[in-house]
N, C-alpha and C positions, 0 to 999 in steps of 0.2 A: 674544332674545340667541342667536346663534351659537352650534353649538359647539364651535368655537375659541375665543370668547369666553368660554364655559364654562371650558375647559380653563385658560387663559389665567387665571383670575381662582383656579382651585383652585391653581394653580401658586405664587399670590402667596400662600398662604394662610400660617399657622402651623402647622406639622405635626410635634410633637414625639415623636408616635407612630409615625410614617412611619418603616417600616425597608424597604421593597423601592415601586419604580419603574417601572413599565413604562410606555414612551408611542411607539405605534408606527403610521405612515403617515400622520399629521395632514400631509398634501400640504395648501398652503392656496393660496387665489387672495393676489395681489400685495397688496390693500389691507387684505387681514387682519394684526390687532396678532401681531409676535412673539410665540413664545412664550420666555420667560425662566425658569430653572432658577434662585429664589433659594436657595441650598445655605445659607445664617445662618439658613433659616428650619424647615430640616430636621437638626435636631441630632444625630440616632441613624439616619439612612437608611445601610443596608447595602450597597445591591443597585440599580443603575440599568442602566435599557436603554433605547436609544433607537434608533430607526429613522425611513427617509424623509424625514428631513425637514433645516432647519436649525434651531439652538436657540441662543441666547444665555443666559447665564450672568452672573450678580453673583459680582467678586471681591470681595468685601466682606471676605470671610477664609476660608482654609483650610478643606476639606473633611476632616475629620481619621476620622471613622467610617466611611467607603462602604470599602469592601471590591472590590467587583466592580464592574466597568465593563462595558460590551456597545455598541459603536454599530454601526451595521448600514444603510452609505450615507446617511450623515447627518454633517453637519458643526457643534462647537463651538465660537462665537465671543465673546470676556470683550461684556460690554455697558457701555459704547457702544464701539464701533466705528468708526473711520474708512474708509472705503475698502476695498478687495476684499482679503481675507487668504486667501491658499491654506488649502485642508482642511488639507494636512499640517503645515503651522506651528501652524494653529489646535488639532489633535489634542493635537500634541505638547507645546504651552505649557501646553493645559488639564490635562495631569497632576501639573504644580506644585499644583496644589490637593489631591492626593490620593495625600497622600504614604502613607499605608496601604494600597495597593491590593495583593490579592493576587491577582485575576486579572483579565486584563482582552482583551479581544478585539473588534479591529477588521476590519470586515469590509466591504472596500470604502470605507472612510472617511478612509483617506489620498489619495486622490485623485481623490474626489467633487468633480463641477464643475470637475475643473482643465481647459479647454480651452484652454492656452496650450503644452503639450508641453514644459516648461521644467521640472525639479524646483528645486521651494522651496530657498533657502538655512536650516539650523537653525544658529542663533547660540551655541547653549548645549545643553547636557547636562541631564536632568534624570534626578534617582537616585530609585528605589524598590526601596529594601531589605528588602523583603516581599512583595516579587510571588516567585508560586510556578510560576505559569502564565499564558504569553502567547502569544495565536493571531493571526495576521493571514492574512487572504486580501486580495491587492488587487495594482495593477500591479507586475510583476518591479523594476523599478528604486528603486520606493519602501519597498521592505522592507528592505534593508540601509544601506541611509541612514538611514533613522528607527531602527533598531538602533542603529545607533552610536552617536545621540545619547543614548541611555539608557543608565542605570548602573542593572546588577541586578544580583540572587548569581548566584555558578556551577551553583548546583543549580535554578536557574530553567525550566523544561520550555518548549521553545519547538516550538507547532505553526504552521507554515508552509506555506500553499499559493499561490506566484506562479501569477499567470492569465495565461497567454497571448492568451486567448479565438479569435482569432480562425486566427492561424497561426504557426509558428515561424521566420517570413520575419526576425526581429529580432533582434539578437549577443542570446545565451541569457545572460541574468542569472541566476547564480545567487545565493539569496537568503543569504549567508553573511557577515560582517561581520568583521574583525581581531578579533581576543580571543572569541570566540563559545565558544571550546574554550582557557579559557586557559593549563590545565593537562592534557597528553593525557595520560590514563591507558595503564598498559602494557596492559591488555586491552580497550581501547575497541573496538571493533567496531560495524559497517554491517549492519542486514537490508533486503533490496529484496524488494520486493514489486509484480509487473504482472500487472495486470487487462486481458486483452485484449479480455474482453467489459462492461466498466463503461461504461456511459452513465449520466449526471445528466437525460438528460430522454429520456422513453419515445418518446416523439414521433419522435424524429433515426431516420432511415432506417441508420442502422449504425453500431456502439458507438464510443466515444470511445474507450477506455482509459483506464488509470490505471497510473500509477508513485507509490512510498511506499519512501524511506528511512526509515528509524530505527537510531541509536544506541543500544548497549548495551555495558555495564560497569560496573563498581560504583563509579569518581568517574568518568564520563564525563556530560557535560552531556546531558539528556532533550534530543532534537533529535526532530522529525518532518518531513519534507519530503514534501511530494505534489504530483502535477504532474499534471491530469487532462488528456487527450487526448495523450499521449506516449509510453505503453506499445507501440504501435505506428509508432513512428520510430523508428530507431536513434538516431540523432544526440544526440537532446536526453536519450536514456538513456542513452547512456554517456558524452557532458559532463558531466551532473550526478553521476555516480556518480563520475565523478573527481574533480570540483571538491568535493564531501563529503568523498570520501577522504580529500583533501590538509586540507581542513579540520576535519573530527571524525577522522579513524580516520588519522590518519597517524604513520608509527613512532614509537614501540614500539606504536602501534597497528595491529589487526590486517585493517583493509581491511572491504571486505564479506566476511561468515563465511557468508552463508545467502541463499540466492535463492529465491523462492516463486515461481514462473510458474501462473497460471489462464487456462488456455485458449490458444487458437493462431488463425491462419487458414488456415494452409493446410497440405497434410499432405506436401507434395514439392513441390521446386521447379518443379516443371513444373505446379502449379496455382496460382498466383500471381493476388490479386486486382489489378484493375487500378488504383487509386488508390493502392497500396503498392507503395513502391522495392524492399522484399526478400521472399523469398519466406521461412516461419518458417525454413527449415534455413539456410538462407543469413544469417536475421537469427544466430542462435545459432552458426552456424560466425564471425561478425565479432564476438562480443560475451562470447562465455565465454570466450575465453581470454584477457580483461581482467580477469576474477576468478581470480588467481592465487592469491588465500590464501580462498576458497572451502571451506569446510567441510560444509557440511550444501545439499544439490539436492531442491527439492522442485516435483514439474511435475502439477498438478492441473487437469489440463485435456485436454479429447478431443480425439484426434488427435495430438500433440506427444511422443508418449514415443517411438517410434520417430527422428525427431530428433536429439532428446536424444541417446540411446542412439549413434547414427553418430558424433553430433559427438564423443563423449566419447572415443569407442572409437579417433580418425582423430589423425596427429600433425600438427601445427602444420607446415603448407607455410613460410610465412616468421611475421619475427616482429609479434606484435599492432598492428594500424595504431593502436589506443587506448594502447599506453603502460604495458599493465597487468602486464608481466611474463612474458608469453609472447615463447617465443624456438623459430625454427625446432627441429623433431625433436624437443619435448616436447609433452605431450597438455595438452586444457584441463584447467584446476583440480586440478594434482598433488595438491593438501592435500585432495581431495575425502573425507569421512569415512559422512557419510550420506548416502542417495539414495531419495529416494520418489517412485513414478511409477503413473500412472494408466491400465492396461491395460485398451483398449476392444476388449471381446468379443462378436466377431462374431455378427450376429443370429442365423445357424442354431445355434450353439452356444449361445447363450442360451437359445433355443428347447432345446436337449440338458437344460440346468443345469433350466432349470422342472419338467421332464418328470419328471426323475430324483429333482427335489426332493419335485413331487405324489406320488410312484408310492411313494419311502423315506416319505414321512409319511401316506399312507394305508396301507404294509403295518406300520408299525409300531404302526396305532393300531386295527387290527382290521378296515381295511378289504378290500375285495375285487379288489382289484388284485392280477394274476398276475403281470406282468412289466412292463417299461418302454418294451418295442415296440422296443430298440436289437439291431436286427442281428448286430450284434459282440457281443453279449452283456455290455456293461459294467454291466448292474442288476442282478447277484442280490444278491437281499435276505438271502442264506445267509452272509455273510462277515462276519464278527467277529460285532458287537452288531447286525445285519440291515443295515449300512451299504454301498454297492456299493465295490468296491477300485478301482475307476480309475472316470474323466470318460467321458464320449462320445466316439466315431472324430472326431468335425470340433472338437470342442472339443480332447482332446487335440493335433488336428494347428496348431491355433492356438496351443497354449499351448508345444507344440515349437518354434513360430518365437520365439516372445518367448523361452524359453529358449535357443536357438541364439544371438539376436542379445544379449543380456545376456551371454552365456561368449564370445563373440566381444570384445565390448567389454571386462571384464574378465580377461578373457588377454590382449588386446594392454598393457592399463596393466601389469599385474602384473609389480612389480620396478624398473619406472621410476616409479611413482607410490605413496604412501602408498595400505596396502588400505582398501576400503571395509569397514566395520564393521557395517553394517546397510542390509538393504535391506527398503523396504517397498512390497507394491503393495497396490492397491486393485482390485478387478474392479469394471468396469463396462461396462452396456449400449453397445452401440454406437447413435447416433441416439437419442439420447435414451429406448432402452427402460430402463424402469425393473428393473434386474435384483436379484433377489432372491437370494442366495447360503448355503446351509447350510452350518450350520459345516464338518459331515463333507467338504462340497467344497472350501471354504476349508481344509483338513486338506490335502486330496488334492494341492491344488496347491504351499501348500508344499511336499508331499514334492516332489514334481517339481522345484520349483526350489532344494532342498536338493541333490539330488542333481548336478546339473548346476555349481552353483555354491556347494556348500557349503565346498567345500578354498581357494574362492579368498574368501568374503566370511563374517563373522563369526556375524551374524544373518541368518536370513530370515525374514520375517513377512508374512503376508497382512492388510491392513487394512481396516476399514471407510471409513474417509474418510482421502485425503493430505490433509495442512492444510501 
């Protein structure tokens, strides 16, 4: 006997005890027996997952116990069967059965096997008034169609990732449906989040990216949208950030509040990779001042704070070709409140910071270290608690530019823009050196950028990680 025959015959059994399911890549050759899901015969099953394959089902009656659903490129059809029925009709009929389901997640399985390029007609609605959480990844146009025909609650968490796969050559679907939001909260709010270094497979000669909305407010619907390989186009990131908007965060909702940026590709526009339409400054001079109600800037990635810092500082030549509220002779993201940015410190100065690091932590612990070898004299160990009062001559002269260009940019907003309220940086290695940082120098540089910028911004704080 087989075993798919095996399976096949366990499947038929009586299993009163069965509370969880798992049955995944059973690929079979053509002449092997289906396999059949009798649900009359699984009274208390929780928990099903299925993948690879296809499966047929007895409606004999209501699935009334399962809880959680999972198929994963695989498709469910009632048994018997006439004739070729789309994944997505068959998905979406088979959760009449399973009217207690509180989470459920299809992943590829609305539009497994469709080679006809046609989406399925759905004839009917089907309601589940106990799903708490629903994820789909699968083609952009079949996400919001199969949305619509379900009835859930408002507090239902929906995580969504449309796949483009291949390229953004196709009108950008976004995955959003009528009533998705069908009460907008006055403080609903958008977080974006791009990953310019995200690849899904190690293998790909250069990262994909990623993009990731998320909604936040206290009645605003759990939305998540992620969109891998797009963090690096403009286009399909600021479609979708509009078409969100207008869907979850639109008035009295307050737009996107928070932008996380990790990583960049290039550090001026004059180094531009060649498969990318914009160079980073270029991409962020078209695309922050589409974030008009912008609160909180966080740029955690080497190379891009400088950028940042220009675009923020420069006013608006005409107004936003996105739509987003910028209008000539105003600077990006008036409402800007917080700002966290990731300062990569030049390797000779690195090389300062270790030096002075070894040299304070061996004079403080009894070692035989006389001085720090620094010319200019910035290590005596004689000042306060044996700590040096100032950084190194090259580190200093680094940390004067990033101070010069931060009072630059904040002077030119100051009085046309809401002040910034805090600012955080992070030191970090340039090239990947792993930089080590003591507090006493993490001290030192705050003061520095207190001093420079303390009259125009709230907070200053030095951090260990921007997040």
């Amino acid at each position: 006997m087989s075993d798919i025959e095996s399976i096949k015959r366990l499947l038929e059994q009586h299993m009163p005890r069965l509370r969880d399911l798992i049955v995944l890549d059973c690929s079979r050759h053509w002449r092997d027996p289906p396999l059949t899901l009798c649900f009359h015969r699984y009274p208390n099953i929780q928990s099903l997952q299925l993948g690879l394959s296809l499966y047929y089902y007895s409606t004999a009656a209501p699935c009334a116990s399962l809880r959680h659903l999972e198929l994963t490129r695989c498709t469910m059809r009632p048994w018997p069967t006439c004739g070729y029925v789309p994944s997505l009709r068959s998905a979406h009929d088979a959760l009449e059965l399973f009217p207690n389901l509180e989470t459920l997640t299809l992943i590829h399985s609305l539009s497994e096997g469709d080679w006809f390029g046609e989406l399925p007609k759905l004839k009917k609605t089907v309601h589940l008034p106990r799903l708490r959480r629903l994820e789909i990844k699968d083609t952009p146009i079949y996400i919001p169609y199969f949305l619509s025909h379900l009835l859930f609650p408002s507090t239902t968490s929906l995580v969504l990732a449309p796949d483009y796969r291949l390229a953004f050559e196709d009108p950008l679907s976004v995955p959003v449906f009528p009533g998705i939001n069908p009460s907008p909260a006055p403080d609903a709010e958008l977080s974006l989040y791009l990953d310019f270094f995200y690849s899904s497979d190690p293998s790909l000669l250069s990262p994909e990216g990623l993009a990731r909305w998320e909604t936040h407010g206290s009645d605003a619907r759990p939305v998540c949208v992620t969109l891998t390989g797009a963090a690096r186009r403009l286009d399909p990131v600021a479609h979708f950030t509009r078409e969100l908007v207008r869907a979850l965060a639109r008035p009295p909702g307050r737009g996107v509040a928070s932008l996380t940026a990790k990583g960049t590709w290039a550090r001026s526009p004059g180094k531009r990779h060649p498969l990318l339409l914009l160079s980073a400054r270029e991409y962020w001079t078209a695309f922050l001042p589409d974030l008009a109600g912008l609160r909180r800037l966080a740029c955690a990635g080497h190379g891009a704070t400088r950028d940042f810092i220009d675009v923020l500082g420069q006013r608006l030549p005409q107004p936003a070709c996105g739509g987003g509220g910028g209008t000539a002779g105003e600077f990006p993201c008036p409402r800007l409140a917080e700002l966290a940015l990731v300062w990569d410190v030049p390797t000779e100065a690195c090389f300062e910071l270790e030096r002075d690091g070894l040299w304070v932590r061996a004079a403080r612990g009894g070692g035989h270290v006389q001085g720090s070898g620094d010319e200019s004299g910035s290590g005596s160990a004689g000042h306060g608690e044996g700590y040096p009062s100032q950084v190194g001559r090259v580190f200093a002269a680094a940390l004067g530019e990033l101070c010069d260009a931060l009072g630059v940019c904040v002077t030119e907003r100051a009085g046309l823009c809401e002040p910034i309220r805090k600012l955080s940086v992070e030191l970090r290695g340039s090239y990947g050196w792993d930089l080590h940082v003591e507090q006493w120098q993490a001290a030192l540089v705050e003061g520095k950028l207190r001093d420079v910028l303390g009259h125009l911004v709230g907070e200053v704080v030095v951090v260990d990680e921007v997040q």
